[in-house]
Backbone as numpy.savetxt, mean C-alpha at the origin, in Angstrom:
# Nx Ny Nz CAx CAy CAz Cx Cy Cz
22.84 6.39 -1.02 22.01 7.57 -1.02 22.88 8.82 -1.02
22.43 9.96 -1.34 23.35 11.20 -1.65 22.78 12.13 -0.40
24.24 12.45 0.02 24.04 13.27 1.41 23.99 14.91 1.39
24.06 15.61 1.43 24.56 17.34 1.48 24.50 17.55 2.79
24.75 18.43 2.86 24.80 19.61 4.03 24.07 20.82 3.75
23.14 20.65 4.32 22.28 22.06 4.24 22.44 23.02 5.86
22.47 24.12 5.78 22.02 25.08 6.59 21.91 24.43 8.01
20.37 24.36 7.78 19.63 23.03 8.80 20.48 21.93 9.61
21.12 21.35 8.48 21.84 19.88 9.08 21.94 19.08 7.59
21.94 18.13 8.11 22.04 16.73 6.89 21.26 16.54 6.59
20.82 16.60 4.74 19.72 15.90 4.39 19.96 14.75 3.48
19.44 13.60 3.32 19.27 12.54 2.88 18.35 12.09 1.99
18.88 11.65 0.53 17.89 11.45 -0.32 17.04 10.55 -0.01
16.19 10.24 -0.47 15.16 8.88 -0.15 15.67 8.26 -1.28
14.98 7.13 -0.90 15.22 5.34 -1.57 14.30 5.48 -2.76
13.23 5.81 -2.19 12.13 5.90 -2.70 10.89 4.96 -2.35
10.89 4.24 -1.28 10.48 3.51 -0.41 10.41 4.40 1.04
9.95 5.57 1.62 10.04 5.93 3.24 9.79 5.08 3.63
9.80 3.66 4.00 8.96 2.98 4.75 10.64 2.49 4.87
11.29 1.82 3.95 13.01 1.68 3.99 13.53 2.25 4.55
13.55 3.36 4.15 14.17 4.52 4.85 14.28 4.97 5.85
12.97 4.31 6.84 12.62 3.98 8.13 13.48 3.31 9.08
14.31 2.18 8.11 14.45 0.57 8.71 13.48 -0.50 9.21
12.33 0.00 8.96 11.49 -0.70 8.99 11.29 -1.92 7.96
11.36 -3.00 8.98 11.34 -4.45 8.55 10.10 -4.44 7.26
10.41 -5.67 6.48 9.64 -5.90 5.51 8.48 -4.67 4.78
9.64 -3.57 4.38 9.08 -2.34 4.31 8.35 -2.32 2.48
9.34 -3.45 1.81 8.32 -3.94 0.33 6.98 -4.16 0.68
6.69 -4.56 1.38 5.52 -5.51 2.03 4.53 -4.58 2.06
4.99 -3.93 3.07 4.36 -2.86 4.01 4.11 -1.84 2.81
5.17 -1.53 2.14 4.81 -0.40 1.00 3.39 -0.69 0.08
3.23 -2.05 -0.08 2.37 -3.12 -1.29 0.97 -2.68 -0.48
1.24 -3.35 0.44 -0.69 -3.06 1.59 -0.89 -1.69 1.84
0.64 -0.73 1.65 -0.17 0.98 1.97 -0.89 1.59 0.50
-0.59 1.25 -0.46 -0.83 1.49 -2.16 -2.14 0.40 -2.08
-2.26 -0.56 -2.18 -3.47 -1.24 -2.10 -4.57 -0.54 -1.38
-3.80 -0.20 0.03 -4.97 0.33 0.95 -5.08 2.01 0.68
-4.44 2.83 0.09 -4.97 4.17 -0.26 -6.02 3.76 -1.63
-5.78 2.97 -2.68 -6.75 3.05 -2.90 -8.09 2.54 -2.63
-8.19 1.76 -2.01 -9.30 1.03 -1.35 -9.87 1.97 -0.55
-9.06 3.22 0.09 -9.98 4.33 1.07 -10.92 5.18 0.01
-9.35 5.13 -1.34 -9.99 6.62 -2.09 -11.34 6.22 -2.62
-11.52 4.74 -2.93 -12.84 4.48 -3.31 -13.90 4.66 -2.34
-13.64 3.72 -1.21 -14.73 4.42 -0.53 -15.19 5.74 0.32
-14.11 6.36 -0.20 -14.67 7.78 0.28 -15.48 8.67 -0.98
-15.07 7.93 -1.90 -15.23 8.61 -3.38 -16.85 8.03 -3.44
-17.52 7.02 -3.08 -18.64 6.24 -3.07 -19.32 6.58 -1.86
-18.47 7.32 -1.02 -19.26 7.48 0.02 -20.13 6.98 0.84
-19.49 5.44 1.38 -19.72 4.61 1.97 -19.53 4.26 3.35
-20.51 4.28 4.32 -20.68 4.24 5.73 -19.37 2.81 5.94
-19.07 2.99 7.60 -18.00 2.08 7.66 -19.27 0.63 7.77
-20.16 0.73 7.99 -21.22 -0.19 8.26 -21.64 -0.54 6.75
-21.39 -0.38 5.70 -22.18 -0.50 3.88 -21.02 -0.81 3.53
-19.91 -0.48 4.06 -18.28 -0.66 3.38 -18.66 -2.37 3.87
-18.91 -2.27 4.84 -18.26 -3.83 5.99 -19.03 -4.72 4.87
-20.46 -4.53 4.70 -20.94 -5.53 4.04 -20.73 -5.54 3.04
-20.45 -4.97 1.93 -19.95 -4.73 0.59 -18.68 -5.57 0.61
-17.90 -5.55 1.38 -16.24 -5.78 1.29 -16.88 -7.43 2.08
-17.48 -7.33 3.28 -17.50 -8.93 3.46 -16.35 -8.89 4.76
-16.28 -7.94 5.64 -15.52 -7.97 6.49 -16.31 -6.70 7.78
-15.89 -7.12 8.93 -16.28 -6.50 10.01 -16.14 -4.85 9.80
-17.04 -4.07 10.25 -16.87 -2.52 10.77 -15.35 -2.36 11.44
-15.08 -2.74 12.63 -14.01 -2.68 12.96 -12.87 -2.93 11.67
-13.04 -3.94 11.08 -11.96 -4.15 10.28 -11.64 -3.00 9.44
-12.84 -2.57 8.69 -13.27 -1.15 7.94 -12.43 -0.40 8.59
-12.54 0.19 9.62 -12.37 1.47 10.80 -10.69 1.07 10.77
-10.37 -0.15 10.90 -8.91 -0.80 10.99 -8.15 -0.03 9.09
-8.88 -0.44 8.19 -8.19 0.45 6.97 -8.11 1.10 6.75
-9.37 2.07 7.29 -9.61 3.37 6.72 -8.40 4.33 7.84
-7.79 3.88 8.87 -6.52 4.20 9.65 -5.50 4.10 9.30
-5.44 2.98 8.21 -4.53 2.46 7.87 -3.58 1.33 8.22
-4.45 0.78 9.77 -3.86 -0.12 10.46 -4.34 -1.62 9.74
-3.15 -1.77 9.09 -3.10 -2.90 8.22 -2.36 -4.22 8.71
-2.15 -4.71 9.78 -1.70 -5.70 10.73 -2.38 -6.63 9.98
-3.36 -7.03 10.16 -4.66 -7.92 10.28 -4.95 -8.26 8.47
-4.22 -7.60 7.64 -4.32 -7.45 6.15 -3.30 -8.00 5.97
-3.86 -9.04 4.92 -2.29 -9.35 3.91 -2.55 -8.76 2.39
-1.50 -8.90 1.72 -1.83 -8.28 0.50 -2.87 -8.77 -0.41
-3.13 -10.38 -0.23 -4.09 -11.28 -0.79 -5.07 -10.55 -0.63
-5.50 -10.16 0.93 -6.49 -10.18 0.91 -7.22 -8.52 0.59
-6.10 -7.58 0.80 -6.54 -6.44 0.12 -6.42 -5.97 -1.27
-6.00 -7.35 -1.75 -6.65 -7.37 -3.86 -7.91 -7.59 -3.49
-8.37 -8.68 -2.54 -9.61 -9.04 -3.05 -11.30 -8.14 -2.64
-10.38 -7.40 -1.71 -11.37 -6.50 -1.06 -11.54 -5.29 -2.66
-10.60 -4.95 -3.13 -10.32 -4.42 -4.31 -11.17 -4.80 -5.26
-11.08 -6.22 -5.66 -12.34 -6.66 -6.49 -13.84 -6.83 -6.25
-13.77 -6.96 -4.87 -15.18 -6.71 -4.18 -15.80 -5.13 -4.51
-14.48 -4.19 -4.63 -15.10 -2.97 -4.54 -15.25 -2.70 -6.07
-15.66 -3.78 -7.38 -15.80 -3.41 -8.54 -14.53 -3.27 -9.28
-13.22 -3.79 -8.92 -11.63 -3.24 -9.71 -11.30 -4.71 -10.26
-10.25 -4.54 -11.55 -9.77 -5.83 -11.56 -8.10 -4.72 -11.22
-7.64 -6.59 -10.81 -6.26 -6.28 -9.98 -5.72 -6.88 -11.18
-4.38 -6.51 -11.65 -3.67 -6.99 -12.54 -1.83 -7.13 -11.73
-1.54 -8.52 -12.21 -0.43 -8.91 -11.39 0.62 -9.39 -12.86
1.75 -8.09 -13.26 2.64 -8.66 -14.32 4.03 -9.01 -13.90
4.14 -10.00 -14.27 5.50 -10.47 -14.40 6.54 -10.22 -15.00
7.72 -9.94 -14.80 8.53 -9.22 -16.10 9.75 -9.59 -15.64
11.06 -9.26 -16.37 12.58 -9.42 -16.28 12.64 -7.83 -15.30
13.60 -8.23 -14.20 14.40 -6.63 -13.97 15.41 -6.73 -14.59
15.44 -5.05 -14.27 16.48 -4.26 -15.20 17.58 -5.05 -15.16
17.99 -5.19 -14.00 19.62 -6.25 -13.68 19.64 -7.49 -13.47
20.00 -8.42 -13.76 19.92 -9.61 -13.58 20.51 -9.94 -12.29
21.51 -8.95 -12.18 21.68 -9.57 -9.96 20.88 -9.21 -9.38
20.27 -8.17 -9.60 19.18 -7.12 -8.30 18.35 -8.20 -8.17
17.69 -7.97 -7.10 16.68 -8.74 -6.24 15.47 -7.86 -7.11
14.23 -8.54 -7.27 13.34 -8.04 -7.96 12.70 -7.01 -7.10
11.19 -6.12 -7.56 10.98 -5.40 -7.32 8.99 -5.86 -7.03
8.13 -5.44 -6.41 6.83 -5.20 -6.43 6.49 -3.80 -6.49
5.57 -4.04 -7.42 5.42 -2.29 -7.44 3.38 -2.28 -7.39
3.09 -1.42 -7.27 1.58 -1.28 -7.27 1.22 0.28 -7.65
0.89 0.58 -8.74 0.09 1.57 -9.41 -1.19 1.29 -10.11
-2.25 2.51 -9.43 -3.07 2.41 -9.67 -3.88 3.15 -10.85
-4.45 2.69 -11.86 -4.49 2.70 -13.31 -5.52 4.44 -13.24
């Protein structure tokens, strides 16, 4: 990462991952369920859906609702917030491809169309 000296103190580029940048463990992971789960809020805020119409729509508890719409994604794996995704009317698309480098460790990425 590229360092300077500013004024302030030290600033530090990002990874491009903050969640890395953190040191926070299994921060790919964690990055995958926060992109899954912003859009899963933006829809239902965009639909304007009670956490009680979300629960039954999605097929999961109020609490659980109240648990995403926080962002507290413990209790979520990525499986299962594709499928809440397709519940909410989306298809999820999962491509496979070569990376750029053949040593690098691959990459997950999640953009939403």
């Amino acid at each position: 990462m590229a360092k300077r000296i500013a004024k302030r103190g030290l600033i530090e580029a990002s990874s491009g991952n903050v969640l890395a940048d953190l040191g926070l463990p299994d921060s790919e992971e964690l990055d995958t369920k926060l992109r899954l789960a912003v859009e899963l809020n933006r829809l239902l805020k965009v639909r304007r859906l009670s956490q009680v119409r979300a629960a039954t729509l999605l097929g999961i508890s109020q609490p659980k609702v109240s648990a995403l719409k926080h962002y507290k994604l413990e209790g979520f794996s990525v499986e299962r917030l594709m499928v809440l995704l397709t519940a909410m009317g989306l298809d999820v698309e999962i491509r496979i491809k070569a990376h750029r480098t053949a040593n690098a460790p691959g990459r997950i990425l999640v953009a939403a169309a």
